[in-house]
TIKE-943719 format. One record per residue (C-alpha): residue in one letter; z, x, y. Coordinates in steps of 0.5 Angstrom, whole numbers, padded with zeros to 4 digits, always signed. Example, Ala and Ser with C-alpha at 12.3 -4.5 7.8 and 13.67 -1.06 7.14 Angstrom:
TIKE-943719
A+0016+0025-0009S+0014+0027-0002
This chain:
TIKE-943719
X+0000+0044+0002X+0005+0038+0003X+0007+0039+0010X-0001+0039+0011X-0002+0033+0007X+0005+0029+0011X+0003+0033+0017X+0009+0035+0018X+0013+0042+0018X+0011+0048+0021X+0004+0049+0018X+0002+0042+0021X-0001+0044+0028X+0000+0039+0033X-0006+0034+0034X-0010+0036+0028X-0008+0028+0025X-0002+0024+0025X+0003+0023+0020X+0004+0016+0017X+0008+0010+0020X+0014+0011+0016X+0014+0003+0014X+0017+0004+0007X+0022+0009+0009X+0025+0006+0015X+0024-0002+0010X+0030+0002+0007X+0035+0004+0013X+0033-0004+0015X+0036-0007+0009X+0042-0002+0009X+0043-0004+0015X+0042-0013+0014X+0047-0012+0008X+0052-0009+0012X+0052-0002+0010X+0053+0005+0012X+0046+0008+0014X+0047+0015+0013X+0048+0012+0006X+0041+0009+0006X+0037+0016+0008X+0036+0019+0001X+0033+0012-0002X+0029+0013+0005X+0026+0020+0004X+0024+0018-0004X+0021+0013-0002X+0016+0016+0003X+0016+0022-0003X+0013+0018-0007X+0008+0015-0003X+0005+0022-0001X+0006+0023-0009X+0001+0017-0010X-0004+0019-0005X-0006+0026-0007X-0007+0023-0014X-0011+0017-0011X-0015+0021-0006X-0017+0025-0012X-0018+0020-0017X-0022+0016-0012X-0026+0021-0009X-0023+0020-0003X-0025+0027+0002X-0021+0024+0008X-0013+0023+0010X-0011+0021+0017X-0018+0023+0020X-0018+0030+0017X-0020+0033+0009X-0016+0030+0004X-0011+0035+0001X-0016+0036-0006X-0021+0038-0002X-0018+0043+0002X-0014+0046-0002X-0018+0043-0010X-0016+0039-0014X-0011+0043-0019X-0007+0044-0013X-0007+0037-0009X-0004+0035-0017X+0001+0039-0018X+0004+0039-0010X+0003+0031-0011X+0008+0032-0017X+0013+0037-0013X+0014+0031-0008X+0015+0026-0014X+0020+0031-0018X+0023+0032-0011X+0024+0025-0010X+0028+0023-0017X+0032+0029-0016X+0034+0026-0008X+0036+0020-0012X+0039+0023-0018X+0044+0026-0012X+0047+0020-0010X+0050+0020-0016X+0047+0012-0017X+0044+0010-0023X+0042+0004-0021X+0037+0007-0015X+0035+0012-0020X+0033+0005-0024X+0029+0002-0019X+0025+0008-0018X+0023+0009-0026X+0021+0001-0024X+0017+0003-0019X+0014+0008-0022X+0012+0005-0029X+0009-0001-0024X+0005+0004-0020X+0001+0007-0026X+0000+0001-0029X-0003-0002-0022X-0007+0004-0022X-0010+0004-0029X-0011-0005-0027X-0015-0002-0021X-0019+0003-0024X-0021-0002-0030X-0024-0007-0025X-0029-0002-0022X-0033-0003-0029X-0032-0010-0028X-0038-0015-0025X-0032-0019-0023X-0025-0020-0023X-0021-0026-0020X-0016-0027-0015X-0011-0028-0018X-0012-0022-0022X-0012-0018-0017X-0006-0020-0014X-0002-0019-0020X-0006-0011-0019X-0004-0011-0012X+0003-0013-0013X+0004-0007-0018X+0000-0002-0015X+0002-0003-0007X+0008-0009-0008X+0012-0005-0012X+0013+0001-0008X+0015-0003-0001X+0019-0007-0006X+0023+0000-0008X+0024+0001-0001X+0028-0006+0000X+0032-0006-0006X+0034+0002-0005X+0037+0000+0002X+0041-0004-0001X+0043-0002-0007X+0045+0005-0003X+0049+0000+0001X+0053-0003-0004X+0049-0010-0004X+0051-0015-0010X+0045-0016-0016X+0041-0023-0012X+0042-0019-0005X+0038-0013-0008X+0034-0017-0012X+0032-0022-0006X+0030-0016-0002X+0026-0013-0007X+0022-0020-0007X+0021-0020+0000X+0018-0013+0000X+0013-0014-0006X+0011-0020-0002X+0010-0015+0004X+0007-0010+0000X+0001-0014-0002X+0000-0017+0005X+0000-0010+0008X-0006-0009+0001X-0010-0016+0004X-0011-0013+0010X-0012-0005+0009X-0019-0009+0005X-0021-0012+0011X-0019-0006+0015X-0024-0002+0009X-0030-0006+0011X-0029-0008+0018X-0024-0003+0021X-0025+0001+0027X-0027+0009+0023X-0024+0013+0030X-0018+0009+0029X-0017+0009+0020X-0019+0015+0019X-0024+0013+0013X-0031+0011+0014X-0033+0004+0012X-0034+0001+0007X-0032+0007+0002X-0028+0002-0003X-0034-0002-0003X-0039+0005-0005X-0034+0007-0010X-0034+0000-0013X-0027-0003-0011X-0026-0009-0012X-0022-0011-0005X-0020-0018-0004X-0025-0020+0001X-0031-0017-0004X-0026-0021-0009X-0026-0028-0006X-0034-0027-0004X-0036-0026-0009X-0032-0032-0013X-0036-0036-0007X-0041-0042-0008X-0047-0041-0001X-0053-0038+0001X-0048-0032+0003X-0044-0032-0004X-0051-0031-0008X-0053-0026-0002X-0045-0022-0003X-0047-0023-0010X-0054-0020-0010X-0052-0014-0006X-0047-0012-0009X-0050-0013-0016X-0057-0008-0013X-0057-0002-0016X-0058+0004-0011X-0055+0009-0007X-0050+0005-0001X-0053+0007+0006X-0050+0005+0012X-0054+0000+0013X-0054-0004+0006X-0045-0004+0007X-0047-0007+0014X-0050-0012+0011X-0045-0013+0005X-0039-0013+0010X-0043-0019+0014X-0045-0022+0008X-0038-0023+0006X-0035-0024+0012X-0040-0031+0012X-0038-0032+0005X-0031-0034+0008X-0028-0027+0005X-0025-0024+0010X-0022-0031+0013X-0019-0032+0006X-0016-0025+0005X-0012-0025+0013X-0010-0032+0010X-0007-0029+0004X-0003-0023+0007X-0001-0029+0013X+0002-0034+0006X+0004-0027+0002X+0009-0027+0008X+0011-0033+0008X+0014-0033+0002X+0016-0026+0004X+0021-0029+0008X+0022-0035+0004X+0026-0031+0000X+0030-0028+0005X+0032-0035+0007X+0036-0033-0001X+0041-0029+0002X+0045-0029+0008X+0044-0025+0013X+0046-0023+0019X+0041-0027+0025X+0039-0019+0028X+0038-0017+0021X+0033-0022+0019X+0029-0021+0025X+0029-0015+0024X+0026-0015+0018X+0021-0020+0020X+0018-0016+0024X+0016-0010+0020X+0013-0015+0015X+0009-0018+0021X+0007-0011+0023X+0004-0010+0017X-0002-0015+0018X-0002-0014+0025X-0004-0006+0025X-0010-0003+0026X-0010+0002+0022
């Protein structure tokens, strides 16, 4: 069951879906290298991370009703519900057990950190749905823990793993969570206006479950004839047909929310990098990691 839901192994068959992009692993061997360190090294906090994250997605595909992953049947629907729990928590406990390993309290730390952000994000993000309306600073401060806090973990265990002082670690982690949160702002707006061939989600599922994504989240906070309409639409009581999150997704666009949350992950960067300007790094080094974080709001999926 793990190897259908990472797409890996012997039991995936080649074509049937594509992995993840490794971003959060590979954030890890990035910052061991940027600190100086060995890379083989880093490698354990590289596999916990992308241990965690399948962890956090068979609970929150569950938890969401989320039926696809990667363009094919979500892990509980395959499989049931009980199942996709119990292999979410294998590749949870697996990963604690690969830092323990190490023989690093301090990247055991990390993630006991990460995790306590993780669950309080996803309460946070839970909560919202039985809310009419929640600001953007709210959300940030539930994106950061629910999304920023794991890519910050990758950041900050690539140096840790490496050797790196407390401000190198911490500062790397800053960077991430800013990258983190950038990379949620844009997977709202590729929920709502995303190609579905290319995310492997059909559009709009956020919205239809009650999300409240950054673009629904600055439209409806707006002030217009196309806020009142984001507003009116989303307050009707019905069933979401193609047609009525199609008009959600124009009317939202109109009310500057989609232009409002490209801004923010493009600011979210920014400080991102700011914060890398903290510590010395070699000039490859930075430049390396400044392309990650950029490849996180130019994707497409």
């Amino acid at each position: 069951m793990a190897e259908y839901h990472l797409a890996v192994g012997p039991s995936w068959q080649a074509g049937e879906a594509q992995g993840g992009k490794g971003t959060r692993g590979a954030l890890v061997l990035a910052c061991a290298r940027a600190v100086g360190g060995c890379e083989r090294s880093a490698v354990p906090g590289a596999v916990a991370v992308e241990l965690v994250h399948g962890f956090s997605l068979l609970h929150d595909d569950i938890m969401d009703g989320d039926r696809l992953r990667r363009h094919r049947p979500a892990a509980w629907v395959r499989f049931g519900v009980a199942a996709a729990l119990l292999t979410g928590d294998a590749l949870l406990a697996q990963a604690v057990r690969v830092l323990e390993q190490t023989g690093s309290q301090r990247a055991v730390s990390v993630l006991a950190e990460t995790l306590d952000g993780l669950m309080r994000g996803q309460s946070m993000d839970m909560a919202f749905e039985q809310r009419d309306r929640v600001t953007r600073e709210e959300y940030l401060v539930m994106v950061e823990a629910k999304s920023g806090s794991l890519i910050g973990a990758a950041c900050a265990l690539g140096a840790v793993l490496a050797g790196a002082p407390d401000a190198t670690v911490a500062a790397l982690e800053q960077f991430g969570r800013r990258a983190g949160t950038a990379f949620q702002c844009v997977d709202d707006v590729l929920g709502l206006w995303g190609d579905p061939q290319r995310t492997g989600k059909p559009s709009g599922g956020d919205v239809i479950r009650g999300k409240k994504t950054y673009p629904l989240v600055a439209a409806l906070g707006g002030d217009g004839p196309a806020a009142r309409r984001t507003r009116e639409l989303y307050a009707c009581p019905g069933a979401w047909s193609p047609g009525r999150v199609a008009e959600l997704a124009r009317a939202v666009e109109e009310a500057d929310g989609r232009a409002t949350a490209e801004r923010e992950a493009a600011a979210q960067i920014r400080q991102g990098l700011g914060c890398l300007d903290e510590i010395q790094l070699p000039a490859r080094a930075r430049a390396e990691l400044a392309e990650l974080a950029e490849g996180m709001i130019r994707r497409q999926c």
